[in-house]
DSSP file (Angstrom, degrees, kcal/mol; ACC not computed):
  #  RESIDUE AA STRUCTURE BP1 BP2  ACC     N-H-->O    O-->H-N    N-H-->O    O-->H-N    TCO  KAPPA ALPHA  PHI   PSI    X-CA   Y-CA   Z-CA
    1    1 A X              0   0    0      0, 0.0     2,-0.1     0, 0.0     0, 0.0   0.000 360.0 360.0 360.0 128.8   -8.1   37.4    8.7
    2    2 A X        -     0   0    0      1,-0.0     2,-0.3     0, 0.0     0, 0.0  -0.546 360.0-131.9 -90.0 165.8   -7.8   33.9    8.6
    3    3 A X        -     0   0    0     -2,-0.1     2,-0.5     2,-0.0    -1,-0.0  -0.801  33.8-126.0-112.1 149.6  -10.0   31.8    5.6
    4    4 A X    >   -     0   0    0     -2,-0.3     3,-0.6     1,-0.1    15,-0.1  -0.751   7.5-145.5 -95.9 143.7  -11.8   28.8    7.5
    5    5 A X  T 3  S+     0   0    0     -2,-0.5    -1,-0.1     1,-0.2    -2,-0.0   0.229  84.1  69.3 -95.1  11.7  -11.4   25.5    6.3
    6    6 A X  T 3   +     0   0    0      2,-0.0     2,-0.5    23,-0.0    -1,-0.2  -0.148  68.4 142.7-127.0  50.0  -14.9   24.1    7.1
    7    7 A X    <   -     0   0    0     -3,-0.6     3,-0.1     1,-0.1    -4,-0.0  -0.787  57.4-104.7-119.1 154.9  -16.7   25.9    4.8
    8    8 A X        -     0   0    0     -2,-0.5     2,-0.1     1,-0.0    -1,-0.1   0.385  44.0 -97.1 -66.0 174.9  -19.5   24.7    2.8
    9    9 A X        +     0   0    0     56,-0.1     2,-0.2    53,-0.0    53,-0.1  -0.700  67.4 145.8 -82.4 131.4  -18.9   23.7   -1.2
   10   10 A X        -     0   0    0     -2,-0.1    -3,-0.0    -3,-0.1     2,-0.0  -0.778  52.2 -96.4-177.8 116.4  -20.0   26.9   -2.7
   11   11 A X        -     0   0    0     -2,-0.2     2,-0.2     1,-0.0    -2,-0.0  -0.701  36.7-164.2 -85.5 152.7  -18.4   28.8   -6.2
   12   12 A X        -     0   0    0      1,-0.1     4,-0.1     4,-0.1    -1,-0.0  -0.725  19.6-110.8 -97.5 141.7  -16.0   31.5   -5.8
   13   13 A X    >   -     0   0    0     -2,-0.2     3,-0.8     1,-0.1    -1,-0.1  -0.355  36.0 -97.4 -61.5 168.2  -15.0   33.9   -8.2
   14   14 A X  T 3  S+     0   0    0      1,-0.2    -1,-0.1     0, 0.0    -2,-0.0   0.721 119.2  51.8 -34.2 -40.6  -11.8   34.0   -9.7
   15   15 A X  T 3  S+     0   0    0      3,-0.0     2,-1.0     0, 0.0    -1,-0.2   0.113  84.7 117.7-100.0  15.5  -10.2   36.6   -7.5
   16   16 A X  S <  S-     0   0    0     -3,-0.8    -4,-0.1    -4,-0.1     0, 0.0  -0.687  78.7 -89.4-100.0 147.6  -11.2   34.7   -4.3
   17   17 A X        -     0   0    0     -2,-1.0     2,-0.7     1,-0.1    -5,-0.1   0.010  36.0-120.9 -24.6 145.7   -8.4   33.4   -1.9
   18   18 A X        -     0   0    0     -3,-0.1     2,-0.3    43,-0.0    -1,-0.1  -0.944  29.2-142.2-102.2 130.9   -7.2   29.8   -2.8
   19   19 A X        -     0   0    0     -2,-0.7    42,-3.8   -15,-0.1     2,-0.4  -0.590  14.2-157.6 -77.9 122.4   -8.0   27.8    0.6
   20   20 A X  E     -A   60   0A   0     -2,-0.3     2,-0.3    40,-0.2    40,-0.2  -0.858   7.4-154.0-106.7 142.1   -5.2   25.3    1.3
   21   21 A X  E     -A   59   0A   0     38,-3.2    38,-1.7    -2,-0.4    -2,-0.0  -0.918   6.3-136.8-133.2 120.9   -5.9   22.2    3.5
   22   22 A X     >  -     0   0    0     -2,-0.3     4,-3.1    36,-0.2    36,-0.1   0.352  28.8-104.4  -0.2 146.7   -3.9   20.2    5.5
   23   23 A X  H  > S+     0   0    0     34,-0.3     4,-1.8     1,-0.3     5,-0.3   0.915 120.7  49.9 -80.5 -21.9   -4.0   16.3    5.9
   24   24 A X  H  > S+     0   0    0      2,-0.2     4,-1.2     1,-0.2    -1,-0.3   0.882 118.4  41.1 -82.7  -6.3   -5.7   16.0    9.1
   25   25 A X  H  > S+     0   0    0      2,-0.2     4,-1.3     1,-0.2    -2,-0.2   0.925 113.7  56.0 -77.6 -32.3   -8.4   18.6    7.6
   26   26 A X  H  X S+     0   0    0     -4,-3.1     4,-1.2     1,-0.2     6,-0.3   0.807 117.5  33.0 -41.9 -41.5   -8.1   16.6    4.4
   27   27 A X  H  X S+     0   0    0     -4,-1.8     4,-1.0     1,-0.2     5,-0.5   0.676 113.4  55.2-112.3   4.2   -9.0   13.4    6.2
   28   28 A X  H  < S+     0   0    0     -4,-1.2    -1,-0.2    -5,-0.3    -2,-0.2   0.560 112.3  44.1 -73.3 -25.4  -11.2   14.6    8.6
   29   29 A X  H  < S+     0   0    0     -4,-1.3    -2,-0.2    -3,-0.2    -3,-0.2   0.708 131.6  27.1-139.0 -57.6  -13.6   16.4    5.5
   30   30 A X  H  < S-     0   0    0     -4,-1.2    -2,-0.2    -5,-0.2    -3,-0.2   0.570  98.9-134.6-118.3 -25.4  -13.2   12.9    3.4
   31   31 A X     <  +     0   0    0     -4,-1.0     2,-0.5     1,-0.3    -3,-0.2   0.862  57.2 129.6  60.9  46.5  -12.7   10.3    6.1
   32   32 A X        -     0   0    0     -5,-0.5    -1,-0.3    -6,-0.3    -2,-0.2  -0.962  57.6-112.6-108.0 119.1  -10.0    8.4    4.6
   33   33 A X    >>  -     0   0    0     -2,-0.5     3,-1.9    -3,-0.1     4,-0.6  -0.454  34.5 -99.0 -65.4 151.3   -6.8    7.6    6.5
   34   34 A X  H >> S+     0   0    0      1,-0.3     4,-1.5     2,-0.2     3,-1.1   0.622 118.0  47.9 -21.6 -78.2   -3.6    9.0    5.6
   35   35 A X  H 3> S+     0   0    0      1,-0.3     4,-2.3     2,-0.3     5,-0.4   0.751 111.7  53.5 -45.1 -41.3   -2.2    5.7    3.4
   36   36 A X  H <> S+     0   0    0     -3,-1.9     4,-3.9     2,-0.2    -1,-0.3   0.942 101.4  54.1 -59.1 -45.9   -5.3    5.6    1.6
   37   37 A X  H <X S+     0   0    0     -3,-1.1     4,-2.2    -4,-0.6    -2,-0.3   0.798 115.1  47.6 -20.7 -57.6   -5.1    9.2    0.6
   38   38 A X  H  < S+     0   0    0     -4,-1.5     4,-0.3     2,-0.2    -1,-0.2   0.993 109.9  43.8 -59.9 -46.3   -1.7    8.1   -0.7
   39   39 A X  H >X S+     0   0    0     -4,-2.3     4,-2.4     1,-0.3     3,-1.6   0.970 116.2  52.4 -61.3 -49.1   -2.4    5.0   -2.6
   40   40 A X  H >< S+     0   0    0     -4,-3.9     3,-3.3    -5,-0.4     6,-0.3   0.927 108.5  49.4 -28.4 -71.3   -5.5    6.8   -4.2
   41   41 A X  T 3< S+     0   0    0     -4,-2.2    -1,-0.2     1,-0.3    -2,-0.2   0.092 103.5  64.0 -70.5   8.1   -3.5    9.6   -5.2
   42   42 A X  T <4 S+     0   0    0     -3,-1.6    -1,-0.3    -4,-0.3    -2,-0.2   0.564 102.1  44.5 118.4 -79.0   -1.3    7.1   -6.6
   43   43 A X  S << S-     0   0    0     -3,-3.3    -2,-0.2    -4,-2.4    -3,-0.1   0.170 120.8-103.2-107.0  26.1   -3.7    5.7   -9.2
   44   44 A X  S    S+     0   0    0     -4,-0.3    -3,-0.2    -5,-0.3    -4,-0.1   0.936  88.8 126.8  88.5  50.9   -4.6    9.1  -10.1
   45   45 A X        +     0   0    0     -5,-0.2    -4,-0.2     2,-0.2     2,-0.2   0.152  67.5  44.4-135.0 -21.1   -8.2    8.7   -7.9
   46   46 A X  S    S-     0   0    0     -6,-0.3     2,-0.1    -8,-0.1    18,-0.0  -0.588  98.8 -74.3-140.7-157.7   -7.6   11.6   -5.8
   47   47 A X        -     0   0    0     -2,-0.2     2,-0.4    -3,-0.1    -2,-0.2  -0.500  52.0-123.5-110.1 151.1   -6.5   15.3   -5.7
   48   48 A X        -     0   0    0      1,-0.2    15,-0.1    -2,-0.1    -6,-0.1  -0.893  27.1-114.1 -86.3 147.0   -3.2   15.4   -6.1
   49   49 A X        -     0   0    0     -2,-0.4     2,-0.3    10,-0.1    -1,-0.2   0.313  20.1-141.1 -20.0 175.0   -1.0   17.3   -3.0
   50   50 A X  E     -B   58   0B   0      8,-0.7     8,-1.7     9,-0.1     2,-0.3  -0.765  23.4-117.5-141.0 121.4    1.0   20.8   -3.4
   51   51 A X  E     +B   57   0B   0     -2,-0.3     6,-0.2     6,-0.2     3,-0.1  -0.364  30.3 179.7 -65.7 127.1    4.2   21.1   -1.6
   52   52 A X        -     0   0    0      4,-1.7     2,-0.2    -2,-0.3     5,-0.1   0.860  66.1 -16.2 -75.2 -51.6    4.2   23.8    0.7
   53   53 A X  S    S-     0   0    0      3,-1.0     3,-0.2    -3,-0.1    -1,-0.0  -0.409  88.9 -67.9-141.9-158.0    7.5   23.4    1.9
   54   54 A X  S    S+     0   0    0     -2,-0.2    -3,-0.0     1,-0.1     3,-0.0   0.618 138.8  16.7 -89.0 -25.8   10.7   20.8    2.1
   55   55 A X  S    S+     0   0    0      2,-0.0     2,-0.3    -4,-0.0    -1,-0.1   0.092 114.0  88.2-141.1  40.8    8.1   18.6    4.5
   56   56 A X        +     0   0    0     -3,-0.2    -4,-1.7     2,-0.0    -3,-1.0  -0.957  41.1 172.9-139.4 130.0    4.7   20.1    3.8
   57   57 A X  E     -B   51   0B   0     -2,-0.3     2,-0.3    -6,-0.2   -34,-0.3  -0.957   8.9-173.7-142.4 169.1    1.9   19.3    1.3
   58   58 A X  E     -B   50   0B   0     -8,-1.7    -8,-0.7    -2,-0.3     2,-0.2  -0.972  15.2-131.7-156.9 161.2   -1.5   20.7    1.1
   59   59 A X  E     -A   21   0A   0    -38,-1.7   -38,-3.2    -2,-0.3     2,-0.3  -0.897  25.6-117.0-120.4 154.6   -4.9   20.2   -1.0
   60   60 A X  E  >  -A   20   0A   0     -2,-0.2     4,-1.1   -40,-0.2     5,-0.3  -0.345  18.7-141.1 -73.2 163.9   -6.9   22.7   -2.5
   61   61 A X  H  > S+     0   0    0    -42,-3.8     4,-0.6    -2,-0.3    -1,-0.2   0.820 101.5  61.9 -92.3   9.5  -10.2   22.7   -1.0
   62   62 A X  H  > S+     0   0    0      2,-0.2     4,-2.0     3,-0.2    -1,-0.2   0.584 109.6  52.2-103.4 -35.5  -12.3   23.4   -4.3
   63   63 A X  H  > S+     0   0    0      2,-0.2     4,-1.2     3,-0.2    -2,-0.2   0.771 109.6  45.9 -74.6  -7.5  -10.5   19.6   -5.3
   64   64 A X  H  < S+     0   0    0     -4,-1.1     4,-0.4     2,-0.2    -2,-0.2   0.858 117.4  44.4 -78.5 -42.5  -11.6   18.0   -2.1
   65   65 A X  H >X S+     0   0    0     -4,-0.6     4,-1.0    -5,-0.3     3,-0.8   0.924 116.5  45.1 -79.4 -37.7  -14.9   19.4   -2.6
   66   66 A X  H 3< S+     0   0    0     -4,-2.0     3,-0.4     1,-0.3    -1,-0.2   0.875 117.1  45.2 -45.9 -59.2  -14.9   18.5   -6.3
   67   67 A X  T 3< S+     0   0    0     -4,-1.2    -1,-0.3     1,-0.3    -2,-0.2   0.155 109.5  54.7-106.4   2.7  -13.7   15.1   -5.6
   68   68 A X  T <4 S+     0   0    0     -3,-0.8    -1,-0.3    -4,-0.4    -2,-0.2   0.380 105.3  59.2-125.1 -37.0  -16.2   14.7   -2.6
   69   69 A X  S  < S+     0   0    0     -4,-1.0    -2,-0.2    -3,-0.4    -3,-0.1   0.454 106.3  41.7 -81.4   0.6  -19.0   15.5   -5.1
   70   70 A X  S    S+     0   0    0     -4,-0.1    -3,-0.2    -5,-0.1    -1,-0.1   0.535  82.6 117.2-126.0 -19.9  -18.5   12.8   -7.5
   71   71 A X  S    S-     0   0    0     -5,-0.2    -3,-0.1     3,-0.0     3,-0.1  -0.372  78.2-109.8 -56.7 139.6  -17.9   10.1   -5.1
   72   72 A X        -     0   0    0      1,-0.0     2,-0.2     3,-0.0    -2,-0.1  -0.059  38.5-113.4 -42.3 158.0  -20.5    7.3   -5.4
   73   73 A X        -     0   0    0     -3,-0.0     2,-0.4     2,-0.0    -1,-0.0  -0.663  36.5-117.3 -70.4 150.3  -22.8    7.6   -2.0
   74   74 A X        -     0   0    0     -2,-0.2     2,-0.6    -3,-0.1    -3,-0.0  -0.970  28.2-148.3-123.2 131.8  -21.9    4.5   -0.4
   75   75 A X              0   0    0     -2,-0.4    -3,-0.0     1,-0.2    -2,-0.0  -0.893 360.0 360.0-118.8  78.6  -25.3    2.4   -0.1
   76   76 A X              0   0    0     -2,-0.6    -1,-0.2     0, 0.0    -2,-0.0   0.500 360.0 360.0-123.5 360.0  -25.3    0.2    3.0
């Protein structure tokens, strides 16, 4: 069973799977391009990554959702 990555912000218990996401779900979810993602993450502004692999990184999703709930609403 696979866990879906587009599901809504919800708490899990402890014992529940941790959902790893990819950058295009990452910017797809936050709507930031890639280089921004970095620079943020950079001055400590954004989730940091986890290496997956030798050429892989991943976010959890409970910090994208975290970090998606305390950004301002942007007021235009």
């Amino acid at each position: 069973m696979q866990q879906s990555e587009s599901r809504a912000s919800t708490s899990t218990p402890a014992d529940a799977p941790t959902v790893i996401l990819r950058m295009a779900s990452v910017r797809r979810m936050t709507t930031l391009g890639r280089s921004t993602i970095y620079r943020l993450m950079s001055l400590k502004l954004f989730p940091s990554a986890i290496k997956l692999g030798p050429r892989a990184v991943g976010w959890r999703l409970t910090d994208i959702d975290q970090w998606l709930e305390e950004r301002p609403d942007s007021s235009h």
